[in-house]
N, CA, C and O atoms as a MOPAC input file, in Angstrom:
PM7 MOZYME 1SCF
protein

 N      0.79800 1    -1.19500 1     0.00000 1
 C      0.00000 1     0.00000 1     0.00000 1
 C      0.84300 1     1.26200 1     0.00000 1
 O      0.35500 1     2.20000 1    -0.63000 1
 N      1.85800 1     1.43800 1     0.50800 1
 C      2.72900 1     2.43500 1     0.91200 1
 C      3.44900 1     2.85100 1    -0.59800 1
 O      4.23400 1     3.79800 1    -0.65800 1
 N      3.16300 1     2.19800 1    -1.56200 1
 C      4.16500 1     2.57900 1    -2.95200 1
 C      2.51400 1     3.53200 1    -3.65700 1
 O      2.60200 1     4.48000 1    -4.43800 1
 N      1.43800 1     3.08000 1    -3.23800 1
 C      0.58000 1     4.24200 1    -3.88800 1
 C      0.65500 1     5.11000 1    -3.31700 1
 O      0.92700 1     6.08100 1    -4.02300 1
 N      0.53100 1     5.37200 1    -2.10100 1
 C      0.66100 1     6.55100 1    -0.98800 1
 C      1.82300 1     7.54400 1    -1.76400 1
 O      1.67700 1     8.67000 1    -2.24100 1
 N      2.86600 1     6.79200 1    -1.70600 1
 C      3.91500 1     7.72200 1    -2.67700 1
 C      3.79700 1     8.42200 1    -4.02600 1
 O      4.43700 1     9.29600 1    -4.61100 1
 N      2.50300 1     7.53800 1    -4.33200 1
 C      2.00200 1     8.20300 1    -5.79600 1
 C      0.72600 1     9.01400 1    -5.60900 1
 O      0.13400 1     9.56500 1    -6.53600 1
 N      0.40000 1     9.03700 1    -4.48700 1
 C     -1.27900 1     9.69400 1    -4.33600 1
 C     -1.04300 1    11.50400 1    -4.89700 1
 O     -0.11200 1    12.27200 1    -4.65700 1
 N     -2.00100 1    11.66100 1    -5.50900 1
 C     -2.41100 1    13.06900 1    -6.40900 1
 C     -3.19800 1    13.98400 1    -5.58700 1
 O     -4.17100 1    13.51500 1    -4.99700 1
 N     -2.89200 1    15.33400 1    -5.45300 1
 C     -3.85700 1    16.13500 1    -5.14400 1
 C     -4.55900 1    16.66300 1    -6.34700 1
 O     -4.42400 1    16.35200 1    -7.53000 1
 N     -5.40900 1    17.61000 1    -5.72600 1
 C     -6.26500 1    18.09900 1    -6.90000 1
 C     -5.64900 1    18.45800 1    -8.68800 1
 O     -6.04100 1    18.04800 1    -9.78000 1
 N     -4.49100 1    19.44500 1    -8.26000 1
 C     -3.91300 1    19.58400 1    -9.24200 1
 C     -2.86900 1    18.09500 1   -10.20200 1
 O     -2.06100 1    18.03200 1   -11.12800 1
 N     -3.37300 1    17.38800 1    -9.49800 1
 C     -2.15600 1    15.97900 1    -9.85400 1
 C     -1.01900 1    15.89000 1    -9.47200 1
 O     -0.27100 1    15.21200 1   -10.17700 1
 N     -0.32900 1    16.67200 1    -7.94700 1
 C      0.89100 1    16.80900 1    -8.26100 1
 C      0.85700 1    15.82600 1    -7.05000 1
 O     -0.18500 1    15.49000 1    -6.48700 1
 N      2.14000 1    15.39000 1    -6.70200 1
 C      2.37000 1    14.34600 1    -5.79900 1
 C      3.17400 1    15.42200 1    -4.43900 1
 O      3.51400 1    16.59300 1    -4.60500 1
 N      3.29500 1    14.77400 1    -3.39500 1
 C      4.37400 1    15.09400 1    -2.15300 1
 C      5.51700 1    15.64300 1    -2.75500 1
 O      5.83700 1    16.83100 1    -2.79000 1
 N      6.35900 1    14.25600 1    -3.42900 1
 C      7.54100 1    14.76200 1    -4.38200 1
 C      7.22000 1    15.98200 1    -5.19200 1
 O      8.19200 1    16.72500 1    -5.33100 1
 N      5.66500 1    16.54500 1    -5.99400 1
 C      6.05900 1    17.45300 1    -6.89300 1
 C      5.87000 1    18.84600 1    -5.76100 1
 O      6.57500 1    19.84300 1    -5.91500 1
 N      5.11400 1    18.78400 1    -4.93300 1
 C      5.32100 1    19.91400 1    -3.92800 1
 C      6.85400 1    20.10100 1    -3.40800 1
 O      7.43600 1    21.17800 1    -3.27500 1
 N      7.39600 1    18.74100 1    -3.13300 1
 C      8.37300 1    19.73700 1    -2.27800 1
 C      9.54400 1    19.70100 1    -3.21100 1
 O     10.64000 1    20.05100 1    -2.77500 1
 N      9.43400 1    19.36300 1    -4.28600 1
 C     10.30600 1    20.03400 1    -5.54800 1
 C     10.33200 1    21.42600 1    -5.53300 1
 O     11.24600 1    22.20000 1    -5.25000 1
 N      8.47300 1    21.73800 1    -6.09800 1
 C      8.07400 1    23.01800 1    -6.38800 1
 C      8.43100 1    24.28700 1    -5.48500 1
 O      8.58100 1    25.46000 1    -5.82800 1
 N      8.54500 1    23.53200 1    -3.88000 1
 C      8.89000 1    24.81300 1    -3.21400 1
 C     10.48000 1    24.29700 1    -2.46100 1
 O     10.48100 1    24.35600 1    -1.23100 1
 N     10.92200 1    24.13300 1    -2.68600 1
 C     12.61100 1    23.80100 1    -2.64600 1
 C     12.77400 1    23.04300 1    -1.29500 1
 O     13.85000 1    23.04300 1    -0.69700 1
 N     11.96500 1    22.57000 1    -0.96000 1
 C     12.32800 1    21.50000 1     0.39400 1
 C     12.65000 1    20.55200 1     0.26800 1
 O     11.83300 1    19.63200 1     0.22000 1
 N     14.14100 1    20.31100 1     0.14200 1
 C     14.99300 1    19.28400 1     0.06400 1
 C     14.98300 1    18.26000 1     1.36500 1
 O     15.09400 1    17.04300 1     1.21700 1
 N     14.85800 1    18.79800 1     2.45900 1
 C     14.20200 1    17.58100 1     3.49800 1
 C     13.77700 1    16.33500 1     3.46700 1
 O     14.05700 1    15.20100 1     3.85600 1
 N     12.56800 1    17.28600 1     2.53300 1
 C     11.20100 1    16.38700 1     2.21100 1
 C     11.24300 1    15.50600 1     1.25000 1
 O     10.72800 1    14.39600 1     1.11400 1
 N     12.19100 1    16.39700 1     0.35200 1
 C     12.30800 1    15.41100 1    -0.62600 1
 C     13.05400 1    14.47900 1    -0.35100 1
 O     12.33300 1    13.48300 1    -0.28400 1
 N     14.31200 1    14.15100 1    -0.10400 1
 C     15.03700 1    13.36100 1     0.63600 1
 C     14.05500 1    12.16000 1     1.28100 1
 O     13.81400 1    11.03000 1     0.85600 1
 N     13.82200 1    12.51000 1     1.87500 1
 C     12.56200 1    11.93400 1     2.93800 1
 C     12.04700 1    10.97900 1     2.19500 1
 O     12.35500 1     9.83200 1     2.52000 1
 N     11.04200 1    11.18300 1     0.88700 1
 C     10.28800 1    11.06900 1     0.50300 1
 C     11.19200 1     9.98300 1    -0.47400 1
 O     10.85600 1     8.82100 1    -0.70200 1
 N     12.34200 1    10.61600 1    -0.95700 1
 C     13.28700 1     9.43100 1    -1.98600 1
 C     13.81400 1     8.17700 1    -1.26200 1
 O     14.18900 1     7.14800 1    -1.82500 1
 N     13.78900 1     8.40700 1     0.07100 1
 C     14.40700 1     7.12900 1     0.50400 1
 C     13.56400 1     6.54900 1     0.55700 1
 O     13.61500 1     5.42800 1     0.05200 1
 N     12.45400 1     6.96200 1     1.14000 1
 C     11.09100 1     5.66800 1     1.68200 1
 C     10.50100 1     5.40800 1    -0.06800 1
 O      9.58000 1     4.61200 1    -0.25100 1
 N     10.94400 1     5.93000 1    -0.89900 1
 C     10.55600 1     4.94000 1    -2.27700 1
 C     11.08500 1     4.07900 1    -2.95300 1
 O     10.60600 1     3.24300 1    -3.71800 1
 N     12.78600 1     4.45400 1    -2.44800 1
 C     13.75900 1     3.47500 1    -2.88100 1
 C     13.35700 1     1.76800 1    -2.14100 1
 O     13.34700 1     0.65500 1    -2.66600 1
 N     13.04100 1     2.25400 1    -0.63000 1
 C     11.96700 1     1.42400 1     0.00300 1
 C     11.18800 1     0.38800 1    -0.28800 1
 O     11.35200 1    -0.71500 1     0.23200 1
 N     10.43800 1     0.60300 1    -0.98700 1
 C      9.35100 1     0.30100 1    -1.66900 1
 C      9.69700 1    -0.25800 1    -3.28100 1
 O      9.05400 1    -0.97700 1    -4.04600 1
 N     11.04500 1     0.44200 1    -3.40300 1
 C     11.16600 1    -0.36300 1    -4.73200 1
 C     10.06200 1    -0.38400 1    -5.86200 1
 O      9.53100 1    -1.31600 1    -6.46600 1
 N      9.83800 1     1.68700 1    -5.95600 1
 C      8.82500 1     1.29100 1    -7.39500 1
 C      9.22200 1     0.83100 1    -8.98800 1
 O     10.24800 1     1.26200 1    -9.51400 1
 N      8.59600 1     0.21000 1    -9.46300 1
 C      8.94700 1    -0.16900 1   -11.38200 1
 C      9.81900 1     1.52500 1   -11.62900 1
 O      9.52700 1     2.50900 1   -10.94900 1
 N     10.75500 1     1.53000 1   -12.59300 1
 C     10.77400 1     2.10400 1   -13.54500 1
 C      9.64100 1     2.69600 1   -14.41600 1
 O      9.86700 1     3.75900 1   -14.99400 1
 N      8.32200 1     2.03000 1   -14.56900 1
 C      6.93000 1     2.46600 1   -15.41800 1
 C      6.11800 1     4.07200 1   -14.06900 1
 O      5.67400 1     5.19700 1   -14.29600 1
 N      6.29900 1     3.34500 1   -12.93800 1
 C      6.11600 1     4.34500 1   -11.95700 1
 C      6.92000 1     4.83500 1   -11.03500 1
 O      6.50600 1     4.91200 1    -9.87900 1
 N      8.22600 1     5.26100 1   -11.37000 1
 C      9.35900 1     5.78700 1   -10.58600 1
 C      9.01200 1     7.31000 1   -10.63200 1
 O      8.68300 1     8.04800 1   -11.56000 1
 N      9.26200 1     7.57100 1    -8.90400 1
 C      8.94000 1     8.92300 1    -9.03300 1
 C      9.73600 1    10.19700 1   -10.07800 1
 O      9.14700 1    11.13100 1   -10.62100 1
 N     10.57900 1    10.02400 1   -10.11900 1
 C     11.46200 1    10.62100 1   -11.18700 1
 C     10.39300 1    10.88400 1   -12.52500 1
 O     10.37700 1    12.01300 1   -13.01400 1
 N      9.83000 1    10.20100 1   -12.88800 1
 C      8.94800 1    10.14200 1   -14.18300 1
 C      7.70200 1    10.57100 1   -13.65100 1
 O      7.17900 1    10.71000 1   -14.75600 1
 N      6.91600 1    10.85200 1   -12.96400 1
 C      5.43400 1    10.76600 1   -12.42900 1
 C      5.09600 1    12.17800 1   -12.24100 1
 O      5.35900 1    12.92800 1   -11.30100 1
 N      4.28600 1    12.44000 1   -13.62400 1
 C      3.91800 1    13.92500 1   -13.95400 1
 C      2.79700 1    14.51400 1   -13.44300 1
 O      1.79000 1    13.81900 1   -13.57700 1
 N      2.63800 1    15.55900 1   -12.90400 1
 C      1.25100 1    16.50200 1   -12.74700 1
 C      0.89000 1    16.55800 1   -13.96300 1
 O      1.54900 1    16.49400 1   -15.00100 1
 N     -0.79800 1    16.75200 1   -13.66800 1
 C     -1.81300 1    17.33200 1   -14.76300 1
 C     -1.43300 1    18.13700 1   -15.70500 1
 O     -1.94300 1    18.18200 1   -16.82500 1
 N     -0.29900 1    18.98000 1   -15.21600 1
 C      0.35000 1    19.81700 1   -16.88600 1
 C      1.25100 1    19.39000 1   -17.37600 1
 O      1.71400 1    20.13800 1   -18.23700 1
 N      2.08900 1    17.91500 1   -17.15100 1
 C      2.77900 1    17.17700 1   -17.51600 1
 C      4.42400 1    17.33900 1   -17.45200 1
 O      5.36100 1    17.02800 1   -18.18800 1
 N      4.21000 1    18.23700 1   -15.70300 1
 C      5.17900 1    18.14900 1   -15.20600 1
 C      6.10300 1    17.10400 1   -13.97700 1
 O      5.74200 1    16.56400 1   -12.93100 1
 N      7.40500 1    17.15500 1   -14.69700 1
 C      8.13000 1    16.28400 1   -13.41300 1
 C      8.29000 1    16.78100 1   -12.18800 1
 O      7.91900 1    17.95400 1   -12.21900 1
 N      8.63700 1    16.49400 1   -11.17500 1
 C      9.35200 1    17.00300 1   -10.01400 1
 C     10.89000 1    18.30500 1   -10.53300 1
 O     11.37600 1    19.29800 1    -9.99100 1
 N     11.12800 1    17.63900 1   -11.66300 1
 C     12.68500 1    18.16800 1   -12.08900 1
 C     11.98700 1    19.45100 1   -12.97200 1
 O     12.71100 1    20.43700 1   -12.84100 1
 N     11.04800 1    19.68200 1   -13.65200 1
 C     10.25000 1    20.73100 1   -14.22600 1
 C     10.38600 1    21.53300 1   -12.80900 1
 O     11.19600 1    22.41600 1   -12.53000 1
 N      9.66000 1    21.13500 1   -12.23600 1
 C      9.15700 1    21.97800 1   -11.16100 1
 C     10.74600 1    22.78900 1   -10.37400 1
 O     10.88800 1    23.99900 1   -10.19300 1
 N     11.27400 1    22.22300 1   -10.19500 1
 C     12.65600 1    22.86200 1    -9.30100 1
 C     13.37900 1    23.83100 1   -10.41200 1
 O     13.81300 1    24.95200 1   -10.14900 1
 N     13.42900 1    23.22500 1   -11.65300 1
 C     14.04500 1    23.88800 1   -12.45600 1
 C     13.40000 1    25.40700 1   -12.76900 1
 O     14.05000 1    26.44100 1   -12.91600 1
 N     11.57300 1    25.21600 1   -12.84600 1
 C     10.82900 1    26.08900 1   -13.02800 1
 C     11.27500 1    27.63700 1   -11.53500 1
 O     11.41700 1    28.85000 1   -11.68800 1
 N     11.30800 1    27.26800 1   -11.00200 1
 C     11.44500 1    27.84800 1    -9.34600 1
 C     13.18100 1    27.87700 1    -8.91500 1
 O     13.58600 1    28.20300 1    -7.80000 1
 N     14.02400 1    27.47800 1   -10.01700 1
 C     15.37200 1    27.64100 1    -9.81300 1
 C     16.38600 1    26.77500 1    -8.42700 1
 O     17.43700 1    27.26900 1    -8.01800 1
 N     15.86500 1    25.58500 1    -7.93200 1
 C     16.25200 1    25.69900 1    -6.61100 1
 C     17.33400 1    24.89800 1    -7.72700 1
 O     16.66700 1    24.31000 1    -8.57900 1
 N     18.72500 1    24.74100 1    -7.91900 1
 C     19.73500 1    24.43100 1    -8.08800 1
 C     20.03200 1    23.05100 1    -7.60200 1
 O     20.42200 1    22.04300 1    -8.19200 1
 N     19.54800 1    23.44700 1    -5.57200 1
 C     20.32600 1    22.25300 1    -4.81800 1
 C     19.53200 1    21.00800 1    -4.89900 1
 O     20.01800 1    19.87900 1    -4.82400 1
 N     17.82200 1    21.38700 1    -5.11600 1
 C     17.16100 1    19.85400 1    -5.81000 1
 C     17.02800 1    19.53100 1    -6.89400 1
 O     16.23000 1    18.62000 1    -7.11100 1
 N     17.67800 1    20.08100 1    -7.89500 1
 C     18.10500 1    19.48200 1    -9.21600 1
 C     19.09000 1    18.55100 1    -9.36000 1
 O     19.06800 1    17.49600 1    -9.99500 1
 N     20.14400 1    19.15000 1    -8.56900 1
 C     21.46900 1    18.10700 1    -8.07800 1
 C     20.91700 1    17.15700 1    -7.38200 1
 O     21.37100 1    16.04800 1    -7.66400 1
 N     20.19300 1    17.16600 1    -6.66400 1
 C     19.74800 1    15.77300 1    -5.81100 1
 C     19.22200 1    14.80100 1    -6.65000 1
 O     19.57000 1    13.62300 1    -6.58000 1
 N     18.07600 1    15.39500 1    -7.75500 1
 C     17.29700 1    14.41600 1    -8.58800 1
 C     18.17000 1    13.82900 1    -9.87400 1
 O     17.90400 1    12.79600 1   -10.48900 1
 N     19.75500 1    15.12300 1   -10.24500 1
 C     20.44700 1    14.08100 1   -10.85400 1
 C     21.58500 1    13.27100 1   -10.57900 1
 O     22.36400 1    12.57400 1   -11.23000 1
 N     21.35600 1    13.70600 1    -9.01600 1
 C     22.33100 1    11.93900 1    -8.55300 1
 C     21.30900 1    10.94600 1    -8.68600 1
 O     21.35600 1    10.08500 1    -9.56400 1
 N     20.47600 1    11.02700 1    -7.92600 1
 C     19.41200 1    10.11800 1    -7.70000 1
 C     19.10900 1     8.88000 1    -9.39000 1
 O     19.24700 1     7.65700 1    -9.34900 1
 N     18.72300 1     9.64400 1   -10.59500 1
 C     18.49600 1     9.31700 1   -11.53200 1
 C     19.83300 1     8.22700 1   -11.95700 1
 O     19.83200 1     7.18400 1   -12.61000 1
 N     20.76400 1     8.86500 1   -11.37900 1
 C     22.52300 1     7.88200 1   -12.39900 1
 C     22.24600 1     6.77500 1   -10.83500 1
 O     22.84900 1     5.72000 1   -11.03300 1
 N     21.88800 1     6.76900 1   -10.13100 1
 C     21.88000 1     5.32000 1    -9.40800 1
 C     20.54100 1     4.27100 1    -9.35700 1
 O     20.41900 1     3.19200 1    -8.77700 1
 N     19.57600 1     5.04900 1   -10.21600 1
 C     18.56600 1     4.09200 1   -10.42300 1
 C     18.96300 1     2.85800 1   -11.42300 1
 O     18.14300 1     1.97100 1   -11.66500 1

């Protein structure tokens, strides 16, 4: 149950991960990357890939809002998947 939880959508479609992309809380995100590594989702639903309603990533989103230091996080993260 805990690998949908990681995928659950709010209104706008965005996930935990795309919030705390969107507002630069690397914490959270952290947080949020280990307990999925956890869980061990597919590649078909890895958070890395799992877009909001406007068919944005988590990595859209940081990039959109400039945070630098969670871009670097999502492209270590990506070279050890």
């Amino acid at each position: 149950m805990q690998r949908w939880l990681l995928l659950a959508k709010d209104d706008n479609g965005q996930t935990a991960w795309h919030l705390a992309a969107q507002h630069g809380y690397e914490e959270i995100l952290e947080k949020i990357w280990v307990w999925d590594r956890k869980v061990q989702l597919t590649r078909e639903d890895d958070l890395l890939l799992v877009k909001d309603d406007n068919g944005q990533t988590a990595w859209h989103l940081a990039a959109q809002h400039v945070y630098e230091e969670i871009l670097e996080k999502i492209w270590v993260w990506d070279r050890k998947v």
